[in-house]
C-alpha positions in Angstrom: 0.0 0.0 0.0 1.4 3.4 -0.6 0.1 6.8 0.2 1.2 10.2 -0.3 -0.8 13.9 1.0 0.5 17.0 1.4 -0.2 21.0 1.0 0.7 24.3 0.3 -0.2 27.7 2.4 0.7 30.6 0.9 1.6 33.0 3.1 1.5 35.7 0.7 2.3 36.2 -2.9 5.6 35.3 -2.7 6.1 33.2 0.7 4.6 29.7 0.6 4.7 26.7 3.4 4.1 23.2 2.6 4.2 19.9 3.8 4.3 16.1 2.3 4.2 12.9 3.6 4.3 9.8 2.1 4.5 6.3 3.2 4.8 2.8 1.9 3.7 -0.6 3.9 4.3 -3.5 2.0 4.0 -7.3 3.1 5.3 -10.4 1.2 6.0 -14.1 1.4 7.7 -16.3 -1.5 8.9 -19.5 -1.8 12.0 -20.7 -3.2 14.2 -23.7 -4.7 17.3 -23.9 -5.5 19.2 -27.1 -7.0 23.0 -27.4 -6.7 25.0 -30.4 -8.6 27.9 -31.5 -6.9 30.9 -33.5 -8.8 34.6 -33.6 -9.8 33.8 -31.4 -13.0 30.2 -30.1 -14.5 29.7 -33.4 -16.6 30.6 -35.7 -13.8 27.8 -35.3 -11.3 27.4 -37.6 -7.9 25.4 -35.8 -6.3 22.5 -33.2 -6.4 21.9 -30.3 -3.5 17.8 -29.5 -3.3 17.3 -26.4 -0.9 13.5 -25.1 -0.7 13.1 -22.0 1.1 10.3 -20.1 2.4 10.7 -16.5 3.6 8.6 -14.1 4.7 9.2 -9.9 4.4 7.7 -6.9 6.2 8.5 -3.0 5.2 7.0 -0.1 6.5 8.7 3.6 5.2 7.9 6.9 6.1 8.8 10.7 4.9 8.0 13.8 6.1 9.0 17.3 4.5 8.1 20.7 5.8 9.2 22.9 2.7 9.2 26.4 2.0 9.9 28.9 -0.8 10.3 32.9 -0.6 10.8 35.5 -4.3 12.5 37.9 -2.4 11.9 40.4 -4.9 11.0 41.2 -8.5 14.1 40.7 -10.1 13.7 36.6 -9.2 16.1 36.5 -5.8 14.5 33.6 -4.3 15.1 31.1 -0.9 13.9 27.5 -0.6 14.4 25.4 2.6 13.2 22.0 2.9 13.7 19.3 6.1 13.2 16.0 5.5 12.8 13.1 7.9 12.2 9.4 7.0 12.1 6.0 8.9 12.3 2.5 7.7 11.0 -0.6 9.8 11.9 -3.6 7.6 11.7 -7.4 9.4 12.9 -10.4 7.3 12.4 -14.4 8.4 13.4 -17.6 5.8 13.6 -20.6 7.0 16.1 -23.5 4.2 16.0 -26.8 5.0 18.8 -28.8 2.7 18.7 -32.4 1.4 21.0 -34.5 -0.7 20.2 -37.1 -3.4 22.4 -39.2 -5.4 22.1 -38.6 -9.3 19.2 -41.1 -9.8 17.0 -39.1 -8.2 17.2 -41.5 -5.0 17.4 -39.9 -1.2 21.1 -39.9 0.2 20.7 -37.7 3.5 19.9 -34.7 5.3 22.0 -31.3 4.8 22.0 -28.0 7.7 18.4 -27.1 8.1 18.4 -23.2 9.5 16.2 -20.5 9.3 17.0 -16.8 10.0 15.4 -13.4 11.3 16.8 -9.6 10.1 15.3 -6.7 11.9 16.5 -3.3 10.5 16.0 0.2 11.2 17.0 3.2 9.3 16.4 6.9 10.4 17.0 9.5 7.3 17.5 13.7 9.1 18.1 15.8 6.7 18.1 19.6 5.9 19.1 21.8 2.8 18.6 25.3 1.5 19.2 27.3 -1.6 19.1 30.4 -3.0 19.3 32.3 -6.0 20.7 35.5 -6.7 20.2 37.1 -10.5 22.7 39.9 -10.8 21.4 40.8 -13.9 19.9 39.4 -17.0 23.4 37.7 -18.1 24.8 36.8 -14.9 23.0 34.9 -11.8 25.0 33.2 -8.4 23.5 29.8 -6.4 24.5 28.8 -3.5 22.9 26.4 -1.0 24.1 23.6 1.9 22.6 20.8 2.9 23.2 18.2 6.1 21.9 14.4 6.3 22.2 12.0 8.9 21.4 8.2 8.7 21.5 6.2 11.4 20.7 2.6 10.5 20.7 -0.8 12.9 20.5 -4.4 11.4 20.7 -7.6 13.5 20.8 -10.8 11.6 20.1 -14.1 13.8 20.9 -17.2 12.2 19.9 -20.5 14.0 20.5 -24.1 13.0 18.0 -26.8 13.8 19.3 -29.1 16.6 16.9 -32.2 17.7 13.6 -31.0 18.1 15.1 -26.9 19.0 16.8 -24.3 17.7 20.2 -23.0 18.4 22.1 -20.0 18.0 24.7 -20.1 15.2 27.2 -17.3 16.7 29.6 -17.9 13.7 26.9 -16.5 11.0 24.8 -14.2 13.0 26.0 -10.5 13.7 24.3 -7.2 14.5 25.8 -4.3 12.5 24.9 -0.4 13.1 26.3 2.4 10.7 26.0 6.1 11.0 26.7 8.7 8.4 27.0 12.3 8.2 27.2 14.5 5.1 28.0 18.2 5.0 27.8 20.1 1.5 28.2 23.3 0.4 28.2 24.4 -3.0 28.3 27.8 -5.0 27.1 28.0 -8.9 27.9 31.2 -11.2 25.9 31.3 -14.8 26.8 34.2 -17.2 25.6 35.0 -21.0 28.3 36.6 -23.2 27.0 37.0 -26.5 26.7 33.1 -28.4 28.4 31.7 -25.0 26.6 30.5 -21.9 28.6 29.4 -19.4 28.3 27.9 -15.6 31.0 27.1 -13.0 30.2 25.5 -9.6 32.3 24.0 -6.7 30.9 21.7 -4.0 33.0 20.9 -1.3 31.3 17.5 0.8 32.7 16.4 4.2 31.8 12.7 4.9 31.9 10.8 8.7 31.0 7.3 9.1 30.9 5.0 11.8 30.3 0.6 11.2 30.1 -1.6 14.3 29.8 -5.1 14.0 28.2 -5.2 17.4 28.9 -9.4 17.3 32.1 -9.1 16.6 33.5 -6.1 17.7 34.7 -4.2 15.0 34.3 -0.7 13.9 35.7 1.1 10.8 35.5 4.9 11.6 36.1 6.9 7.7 36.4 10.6 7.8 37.2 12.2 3.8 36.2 16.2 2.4 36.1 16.1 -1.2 35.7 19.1 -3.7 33.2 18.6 -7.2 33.8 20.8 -9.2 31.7 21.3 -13.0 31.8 23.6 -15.4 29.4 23.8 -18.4 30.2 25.9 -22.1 28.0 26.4 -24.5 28.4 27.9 -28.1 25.1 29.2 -29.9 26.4 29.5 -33.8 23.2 30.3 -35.1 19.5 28.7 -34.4 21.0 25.4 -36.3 23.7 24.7 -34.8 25.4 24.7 -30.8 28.0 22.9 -29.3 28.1 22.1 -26.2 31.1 21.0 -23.7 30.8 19.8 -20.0 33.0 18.8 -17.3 32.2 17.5 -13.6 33.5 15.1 -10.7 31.1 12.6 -8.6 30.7 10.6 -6.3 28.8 7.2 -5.8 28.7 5.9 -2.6 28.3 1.9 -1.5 24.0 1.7 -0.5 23.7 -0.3 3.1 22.9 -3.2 2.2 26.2 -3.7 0.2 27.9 -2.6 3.8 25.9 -4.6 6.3 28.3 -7.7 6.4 25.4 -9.8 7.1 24.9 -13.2 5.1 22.0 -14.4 3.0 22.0 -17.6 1.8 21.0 -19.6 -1.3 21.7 -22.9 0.3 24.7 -23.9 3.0 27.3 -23.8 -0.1 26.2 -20.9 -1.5 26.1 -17.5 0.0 25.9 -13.3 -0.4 27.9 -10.9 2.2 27.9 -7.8 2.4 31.2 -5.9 3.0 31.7 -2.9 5.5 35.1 -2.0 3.8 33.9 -0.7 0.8 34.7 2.9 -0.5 32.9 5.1 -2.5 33.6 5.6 -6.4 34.5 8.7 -8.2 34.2 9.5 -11.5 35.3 12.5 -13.9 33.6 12.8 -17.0 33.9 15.0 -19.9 31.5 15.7 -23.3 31.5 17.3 -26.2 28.0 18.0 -27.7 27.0 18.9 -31.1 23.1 19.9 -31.8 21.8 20.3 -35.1 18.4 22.0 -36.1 17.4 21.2 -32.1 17.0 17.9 -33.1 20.1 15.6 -34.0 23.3 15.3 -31.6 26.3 14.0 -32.0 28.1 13.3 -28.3 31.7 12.5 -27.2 32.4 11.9 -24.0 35.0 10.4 -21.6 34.9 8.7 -18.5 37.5 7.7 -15.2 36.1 5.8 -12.7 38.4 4.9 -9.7 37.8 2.3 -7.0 35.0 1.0 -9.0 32.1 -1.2 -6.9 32.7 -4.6 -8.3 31.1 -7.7 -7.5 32.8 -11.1 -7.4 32.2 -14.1 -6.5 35.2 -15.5 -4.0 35.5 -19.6 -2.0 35.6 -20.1 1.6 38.2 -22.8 2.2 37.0 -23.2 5.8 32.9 -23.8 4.8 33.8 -25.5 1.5 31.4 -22.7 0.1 31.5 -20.1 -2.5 30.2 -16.6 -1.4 29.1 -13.0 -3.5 30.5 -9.8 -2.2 31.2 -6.2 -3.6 34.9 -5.4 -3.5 36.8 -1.7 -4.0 38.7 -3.8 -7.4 38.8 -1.8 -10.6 39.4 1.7 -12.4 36.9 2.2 -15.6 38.3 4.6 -18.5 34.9 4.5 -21.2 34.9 6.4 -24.4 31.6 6.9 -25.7 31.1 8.1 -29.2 26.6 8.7 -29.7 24.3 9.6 -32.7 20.9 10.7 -31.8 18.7 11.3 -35.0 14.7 11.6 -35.0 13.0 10.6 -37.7 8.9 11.5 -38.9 7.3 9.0 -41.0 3.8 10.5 -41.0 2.1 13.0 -38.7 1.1 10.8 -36.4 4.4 8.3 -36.5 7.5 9.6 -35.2 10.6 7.7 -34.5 13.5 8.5 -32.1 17.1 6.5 -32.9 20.0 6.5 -30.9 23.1 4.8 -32.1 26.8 4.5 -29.8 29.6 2.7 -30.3 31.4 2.4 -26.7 34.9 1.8 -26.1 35.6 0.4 -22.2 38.8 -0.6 -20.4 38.6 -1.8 -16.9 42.1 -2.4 -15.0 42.5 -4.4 -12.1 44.2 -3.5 -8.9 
C-alpha cells in the first residue's frame, strides 16, 4: 500500500509553506528452490543439493517534509528550505532446509536445516537550503548547503535446527549499526556573453562514518572532504547549430545493504555478504556536444572511474562454500562516441534513434 498527502499555504504572494508525507507498507512471502550439482567437473555429477526456502518480508517507510519557498523580490532572488525526515522498519524471516540425493534421483541424506530473522531500522534527518541571486539578466549566483544524517541498525540471527530446537549459530549471526554524516556546500555562477553560456560550480562534501559489528567487535571509523567541481560551455552559432562542452566530478557511494556484512544464503554452499570496507567511487567525465536543427546530436564523451564497486564471487576454504561480495577492485576509462537522430514518417508516426559505439577498459588492482 502506498500513500502520499501534502499541501501548500501561501503566506502571501511570494512566501509559501508546505508539507508532504508519504508512506509505503508492504507485506510479502515467497517461496523458493534452488538445485546445486555437486561433482569432480560439470559433466561428472554424484550428487544433487535440493534447498526449498520459504521467507517471509515486512517494510514499513515513512517521509515527512516541511518545505518552504520565498521570491525575495522582482528581479527573481529567491530562498527555498526544505527538512526532511524518513524512517524504515523492515523485518525479514526464511527458513532453508537442505537435502542431498544421489544422481538417480534416489534420497542420500539430510544437509544444515536453519532459518534466519533480520530486523532493521533506518532513520533519514536531513536539511538543505538554496538560493538564488540574479545579478542581472546575463549573470546569476546559487548557493545552497545541505546536512543528512542516517543512522541505521541491522541484526541478523541465524539458528540451525538441533533435535527438536533451535540453536544459535554465533559464527553466522552479527548485529551491524552504521551512521553517516554529510556536510555540503556548493556555489554555482551562470553568465551569457553573446553566443556563449557558461556555468562554473564547486561543492565541497565532508563525509563521517561509523560501522560496528556489534557481534564481533569491529568498527571502521572513515572521515574524507572532497571538492566537485563542474563547469558547463555552450556555443550558440546560429538557431542550427550549438556545441556544447561539460565537465564535472562525482561521487557514488556503496547503498547499506552492500555494507551490512550480514549473510544471506542460497543454500549452506552458497552465499551473499555484504562488505563494510567498501569505498565510494568517483568518477570524472567529460562531453563534447554537437546539436543540429534542435533535433540531432552527436556526443563525445569520456569517462575515469576509480575504486570501481565490483562484484565477485570469491570460496571459503574453511565452509567449503563459495560466497558474493562487492569489492573496491577496478578503475573504468569509457569512451563513448553517440548519434541521436529523429525521424517523422507521418504525422502521427515519429521515430527517435539512438546509435553509440562504446569503447571500455577496466584495470584491475
Amino acid at each position: 500500500q502506498n500513500f502520499k498527502i501534502g499541501t501548500d499555504f501561501f503566506l502571501s504572494k511570494n512566501h509559501t509553506i508546505g508539507f508532504l508525507v508519504k508512506g509505503n507498507i508492504n507485506k510479502s512471502k515467497e517461496n523458493s528452490y534452488s538445485v546445486t550439482t555437486i561433482g569432480s567437473n560439470i559433466l561428472d555429477v554424484d550428487s544433487v543439493l535440493k534447498t526449498p526456502s520459504i521467507s517471509s518480508r515486512s517494510r514499513n517507510n515513512f517521509s515527512y517534509n516541511l518545505n518552504y519557498k520565498g521570491i525575495l523580490d522582482t528581479a527573481g532572488q529567491e530562498i527555498t528550505i526544505d527538512a526532511d525526515y524518513s524512517s524504515y522498519e523492515g523485518e525479514n524471516a526464511s527458513f532453508y532446509q537442505n537435502r542431498f540425493f544421489l544422481q538417480d534421483g534416489s534420497f542420500l541424506k539430510n544437509g544444515q536445516i536453519y532459518r534466519n530473522t533480520a530486523p532493521s531500522d533506518i532513520n533519514i534527518k536531513a536539511i538543505k537550503a538554496d538560493y538564488v541571486l540574479p545579478v542581472s539578466k546575463a549573470f546569476k549566483i546559487e548557493a545552497g548547503f545541505k546536512y543528512a544524517d542516517v543512522e541505521s541498525d541491522n541484526n541478523f540471527i541465524l539458528e540451525n535446527q538441533v533435535g527438536e530446537g533451535w540453536l544459535n549459530d554465533p559464527k553466522r549471526s552479527n548485529r551491524f549499526k552504521y551512521s553517516e554524516e554529510v556536510g555540503a556546500a556548493y556555489t554555482t555562477l551562470s553568465a551569457t556573453f553573446g553566443k556563449y553560456s557558461v556555468q562554473g560550480g564547486l561543492r565541497a562534501e565532508r563525509t563521517h562514518s561509523i560501522g560496528t559489528s556489534v557481534t564481533l567487535d569491529q568498527e571502521v571509523d572513515r572521515q574524507y572532504t572532497n571538492l566537485f567541481p563542474s563547469v558547463f560551455v555552450s556555443r550558440n552559432f546560429n538557431e542550427d547549430n550549438i556545441l556544447n562542452f561539460s565537465y564535472s566530478r562525482k561521487i557514488n557511494r556503496p547503498n547499506y545493504q552492500n555494507l551490512n556484512p550480514f549473510i544471506y544464503y542460497l543454500d549452506q554452499y552458497t552465499y551473499n555478504e555484504g562488505n563494510p570496507h567498501l569505498r565510494p567511487e568517483f568518477a570524472t567525465n567529460f562531453e563534447a556536444t554537437y546539436l543540429f536543427k534542435q533535433k540531432y546530436s552527436l556526443a563525445l564523451a569520456y569517462s575515469h572511474t576509480s575504486d570501481v564497486i565490483t562484484q565477485v564471487l570469491l570460496q571459503n576454504a574453511a565452509l567449503n562454500s563459495m560466497y558474493q561480495t562487492n569489492l573496491n577492485l577496478a578503475s573504468d576509462n569509457v569512451v563513448s562516441l553517440t548519434l541521436n537522430f529523429p525521424v517523422t514518417l507521418t504525422k502521427w508516426w515519429n521515430i527517435n534513434n539512438n546509435c553509440r559505439f562504446k569503447f571500455w577498459n577496466r584495470q584491475y588492482g
